[in-house]
N, C-alpha and C positions, 0 to 999 in steps of 0.2 A: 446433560452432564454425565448420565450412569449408562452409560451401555447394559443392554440388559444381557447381552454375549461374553462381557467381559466381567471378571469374577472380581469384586474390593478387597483390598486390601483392611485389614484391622480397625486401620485410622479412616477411612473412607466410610466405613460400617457407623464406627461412633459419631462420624460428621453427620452422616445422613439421619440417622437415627434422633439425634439430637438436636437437629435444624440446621447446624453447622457448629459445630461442635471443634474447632482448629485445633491442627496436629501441625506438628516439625517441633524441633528446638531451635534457637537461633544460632543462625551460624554464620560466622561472618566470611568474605573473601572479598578480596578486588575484581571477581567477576570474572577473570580470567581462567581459571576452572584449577587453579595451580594448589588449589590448597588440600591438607589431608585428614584423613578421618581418624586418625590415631587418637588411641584416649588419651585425657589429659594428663602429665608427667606429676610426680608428685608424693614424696611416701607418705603410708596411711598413718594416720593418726592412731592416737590410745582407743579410739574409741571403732576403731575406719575409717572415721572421714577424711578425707582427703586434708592436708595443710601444707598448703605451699603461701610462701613470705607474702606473695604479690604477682598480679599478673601483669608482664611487661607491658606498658603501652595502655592500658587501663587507667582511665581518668576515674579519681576516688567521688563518688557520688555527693551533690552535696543535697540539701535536704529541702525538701520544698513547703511552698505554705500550706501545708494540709487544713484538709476542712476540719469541720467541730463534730460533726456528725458521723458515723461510721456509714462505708460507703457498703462494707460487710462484715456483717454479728454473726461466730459461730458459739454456740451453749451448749456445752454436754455433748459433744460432736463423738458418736459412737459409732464403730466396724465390725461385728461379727460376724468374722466365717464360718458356716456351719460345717462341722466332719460327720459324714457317715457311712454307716458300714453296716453290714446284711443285706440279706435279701427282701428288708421291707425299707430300706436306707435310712433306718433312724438314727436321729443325731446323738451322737456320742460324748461332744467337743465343739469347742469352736475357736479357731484361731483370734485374737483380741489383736486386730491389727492396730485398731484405734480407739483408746477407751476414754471416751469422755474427754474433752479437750477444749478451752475457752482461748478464743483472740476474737480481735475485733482490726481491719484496716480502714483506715483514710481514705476519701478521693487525695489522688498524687500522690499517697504515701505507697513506696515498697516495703513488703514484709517477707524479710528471709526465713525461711526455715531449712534450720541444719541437722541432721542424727547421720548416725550410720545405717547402712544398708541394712534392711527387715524392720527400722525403727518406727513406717507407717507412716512415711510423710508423704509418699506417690497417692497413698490410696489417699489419705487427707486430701489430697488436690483434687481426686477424680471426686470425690464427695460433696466440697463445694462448688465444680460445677456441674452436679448431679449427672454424670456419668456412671454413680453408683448411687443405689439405693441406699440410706441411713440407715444402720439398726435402731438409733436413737438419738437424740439432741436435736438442737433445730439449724436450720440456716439460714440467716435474714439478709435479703439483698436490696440496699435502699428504704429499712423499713418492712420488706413484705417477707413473710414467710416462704419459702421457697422448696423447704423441706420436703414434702409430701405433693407435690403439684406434679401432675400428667404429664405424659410427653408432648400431648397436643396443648397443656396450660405453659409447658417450657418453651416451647419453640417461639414465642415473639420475644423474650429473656436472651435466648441464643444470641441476640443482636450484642446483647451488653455483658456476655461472661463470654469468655473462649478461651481455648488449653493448647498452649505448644510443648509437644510430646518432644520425649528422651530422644529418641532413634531415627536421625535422616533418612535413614532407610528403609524402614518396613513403614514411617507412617505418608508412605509417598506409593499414590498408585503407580507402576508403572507403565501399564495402560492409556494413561491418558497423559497429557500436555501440560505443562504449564499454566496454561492459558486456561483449561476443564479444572485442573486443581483450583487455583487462585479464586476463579469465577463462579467456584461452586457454590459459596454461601449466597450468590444474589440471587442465583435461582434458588436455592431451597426458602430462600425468604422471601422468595417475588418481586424482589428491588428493583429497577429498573432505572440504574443510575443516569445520569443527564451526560450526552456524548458516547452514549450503548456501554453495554460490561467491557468489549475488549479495550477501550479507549481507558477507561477505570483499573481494570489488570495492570496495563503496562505503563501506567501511573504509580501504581504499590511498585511494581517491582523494583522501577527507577528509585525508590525512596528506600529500599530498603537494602540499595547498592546492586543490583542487576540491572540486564541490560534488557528494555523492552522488547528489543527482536526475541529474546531466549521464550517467547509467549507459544511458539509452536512449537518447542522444544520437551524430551522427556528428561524425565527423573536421572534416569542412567547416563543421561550426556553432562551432569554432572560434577560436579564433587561435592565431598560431607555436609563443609562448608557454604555450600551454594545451596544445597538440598535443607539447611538449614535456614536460610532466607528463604526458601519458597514456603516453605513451613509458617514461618513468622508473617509473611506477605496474606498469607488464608488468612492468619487470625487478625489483622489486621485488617481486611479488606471489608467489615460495616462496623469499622471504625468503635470498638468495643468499649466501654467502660474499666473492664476489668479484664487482664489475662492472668492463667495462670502459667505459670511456665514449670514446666519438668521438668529438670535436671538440663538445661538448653544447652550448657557449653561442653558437659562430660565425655561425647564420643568427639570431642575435635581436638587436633592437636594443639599444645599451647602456644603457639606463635600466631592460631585462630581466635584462642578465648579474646582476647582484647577486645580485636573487630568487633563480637559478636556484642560483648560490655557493652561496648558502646553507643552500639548502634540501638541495641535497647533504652539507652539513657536516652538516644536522641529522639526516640520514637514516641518516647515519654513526655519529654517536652514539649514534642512537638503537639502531640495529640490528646496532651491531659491523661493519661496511660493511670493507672492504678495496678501496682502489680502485687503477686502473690509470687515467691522465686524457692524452688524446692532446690538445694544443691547438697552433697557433700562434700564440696570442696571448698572448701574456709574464706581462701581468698575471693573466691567468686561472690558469697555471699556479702563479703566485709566491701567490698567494691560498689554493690550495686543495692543493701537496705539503707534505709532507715529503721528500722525497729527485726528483730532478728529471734526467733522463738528457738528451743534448743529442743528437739526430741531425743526419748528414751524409750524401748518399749512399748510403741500407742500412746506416750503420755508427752505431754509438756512439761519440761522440768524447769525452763528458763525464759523468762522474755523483757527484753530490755533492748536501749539502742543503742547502737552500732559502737559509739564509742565506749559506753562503759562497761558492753559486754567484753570489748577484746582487750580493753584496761584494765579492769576490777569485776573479773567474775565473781558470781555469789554459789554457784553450785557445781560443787566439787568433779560432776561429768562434765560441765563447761569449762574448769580448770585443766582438768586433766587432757582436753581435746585442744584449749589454747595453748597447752606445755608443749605438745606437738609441730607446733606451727615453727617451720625453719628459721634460724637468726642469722641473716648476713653477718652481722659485725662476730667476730670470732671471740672477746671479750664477755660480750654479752651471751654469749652461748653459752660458755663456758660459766658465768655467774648464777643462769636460770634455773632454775628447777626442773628435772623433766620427770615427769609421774606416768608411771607406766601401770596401767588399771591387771587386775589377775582375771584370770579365767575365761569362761565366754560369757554372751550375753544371755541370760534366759531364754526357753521358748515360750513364746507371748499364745501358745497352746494354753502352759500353767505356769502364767508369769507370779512371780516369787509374792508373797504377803508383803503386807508395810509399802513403805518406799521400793521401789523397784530396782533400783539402783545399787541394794544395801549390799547384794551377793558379791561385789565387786568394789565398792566404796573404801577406803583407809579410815573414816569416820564415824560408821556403823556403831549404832548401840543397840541395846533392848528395843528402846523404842522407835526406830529406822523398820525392826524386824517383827512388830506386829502391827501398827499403824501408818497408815497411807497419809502422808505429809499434804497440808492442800496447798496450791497454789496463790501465797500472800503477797502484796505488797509492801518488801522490808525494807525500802528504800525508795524514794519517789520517781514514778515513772518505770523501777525492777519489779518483777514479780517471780518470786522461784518458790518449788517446791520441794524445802530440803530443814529438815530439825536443826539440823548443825552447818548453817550457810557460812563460806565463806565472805570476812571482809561485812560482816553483820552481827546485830547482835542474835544468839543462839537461844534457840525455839524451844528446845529441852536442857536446859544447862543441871538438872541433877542427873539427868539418864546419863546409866554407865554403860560399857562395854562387857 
């Protein structure tokens, strides 16, 4: 599979390394190579994230019978970057991409997570599939601690966690085929599927709307959208328990996102799929969780499901991000509220005391600006971490401004 003449790619590096470790986002297309790579349409939200009404042609996810059991436990899920500087490289700093962070998903359930860009939700993804080392908290998968375990203890794990990356393009060798991509996890795993690997390749690929001839074909013959299914076809090909997906629909145009929807719903159905879905783009996540976590800073400020987040927020960055989200009806526009947040966000360098949030919040008191709000459940099945929630009753109700 790796030529030892030909140099990897990024995503080729963390497959190999990993055991197989899958890259792409999903992208959808009718095969015919017509689709484009353009980013998704859409103004930014209060917060960046992307909010658009709805993605055309996108069937609204319905919810399935999840199990009892978490299929994966993250505790105290920690990311420091270290900074240094001199000539002996002592650390100075450390970037707090991810500080401490608790969820828990289903088999068959999907769990969205939404922030805006530097809010630590990519490096989140690479952490549960140990693509990155933890600074701290654990990661339980099925029960087993997963956190601290070797590359040589990860690699039979590889079978049942795998990652489809952001970028069509850089996480696609173009060196090799199709066929070398797709087929690369059965050899780093030693599988030796029944009717040989090429007969199994151009089985995924058919399934995941390609055309099995395209099995000797490269990367550059093409498009986003296609390059996106090959992506999705790797992480799929030994049949995974869990993916996590990266931002899968963000570099493709919006007349692609649908396809791509959907073809992850059906993939899910088909194969019992449990997903993890990193987006900033509202609709995409409203489309395709059951349960929807809201980052901030490194942190989790919101987690709750699909309908009552985008009905009855309880934390005033998940308000102000759903105020965003465009209203066809011109009535309704005009009745809504739109809350437009001030400032920027912190540097998660020296992210701000207290609540995180507070530097930019309308509801900020004393207590927002010296104590870190935890993460409670105010409501059954909500969990947000905020003193003064909306649509709740209020955590601090003597604290003043």
């Amino acid at each position: 599979m790796k030529d030892d003449a030909v140099p990897e790619t990024k995503a080729d590096k963390a497959s190999s390394s990993a055991g197989s470790a899958s890259t792409g986002g999903g992208a959808p297309t009718a095969g015919d190579g017509k689709e484009t790579g353009a980013a998704a349409a859409g103004p930014a939200d209060a917060g960046g994230a992307k909010a658009t009404a709805t993605i055309p042609g996108a069937r609204l996810r319905k919810k399935p019978a999840a199990g009892t059991e978490p299929l994966l436990k993250v505790s105290g899920l920690t990311k420091h970057f270290p900074i240094r500087k001199g000539l002996m490289q002592r650390q100075v700093g450390a970037v707090q991409a991810v500080d401490g962070i608790d969820f828990d998903v289903l088999p068959g359930e999907t769990l969205g997570v939404v922030g805006e860009s530097g809010c630590g939700k990519s490096t989140m993804g690479r952490l549960i599939t140990r693509l990155l080392e933890p600074t701290g908290g654990t990661v339980e998968f099925q029960g087993r601690d997963i956190t601290h375990l070797s590359t040589g203890q990860m690699r039979p794990l590889r079978r049942d966690v795998q990652m489809i990356f952001q970028d069509p393009y850089s996480s696609l060798n173009p060196r090799h085929t199709v066929g070398t991509i797709v087929g690369a996890p059965f050899k780093l795993q030693k599988v030796r599927p029944e009717g040989g690997v090429k007969k199994e390749v151009q089985g995924i690929l058919e399934r995941v709307g390609l055309n099995p001839e395209h099995y000797n074909r490269y990367p550059h013959e093409f498009s986003g959208g296609q390059r996106q299914r090959i992506g999705i076809a790797r992480a799929l090909a030994l049949q995974p328990k869990l993916i996590v997906a990266d931002e899968p629909v963000s570099a493709l145009d919006v007349s692609i996102q649908a396809q791509v929807v959907n073809l992850l719903d059906d993939l899910q159905q088909e194969f019992g799929l449990t997903y993890v879905i990193i987006a900033h783009d509202l609709s995409v996540v409203r489309h395709v969780s059951d349960r929807i976590a809201v980052m901030y800073l490194g942190k989790i400020v919101e987690l709750a499901d699909r309908t009552s987040l985008y009905q009855e927020p309880l934390h005033p960055y998940t308000k102000a991000l759903m105020s965003a989200v465009p209203v066809p009806d011109t009535k309704r526009r005009q009745q809504r509220e739109r809350i437009l947040l001030n400032g920027d966000v912190p540097s998660p360098i020296a992210p701000p005391l207290g609540c995180r949030f507070h530097t930019r919040c309308w509801k900020a008191t004393q207590v927002c600006k010296t104590k870190e709000p935890p993460l409670l459940e105010l409501k059954p099945g909500r969990r947000t971490a905020c003193w003064h929630p909306e649509n709740a009753p209020d955590q601090a109700p003597d604290d003043k401004k």
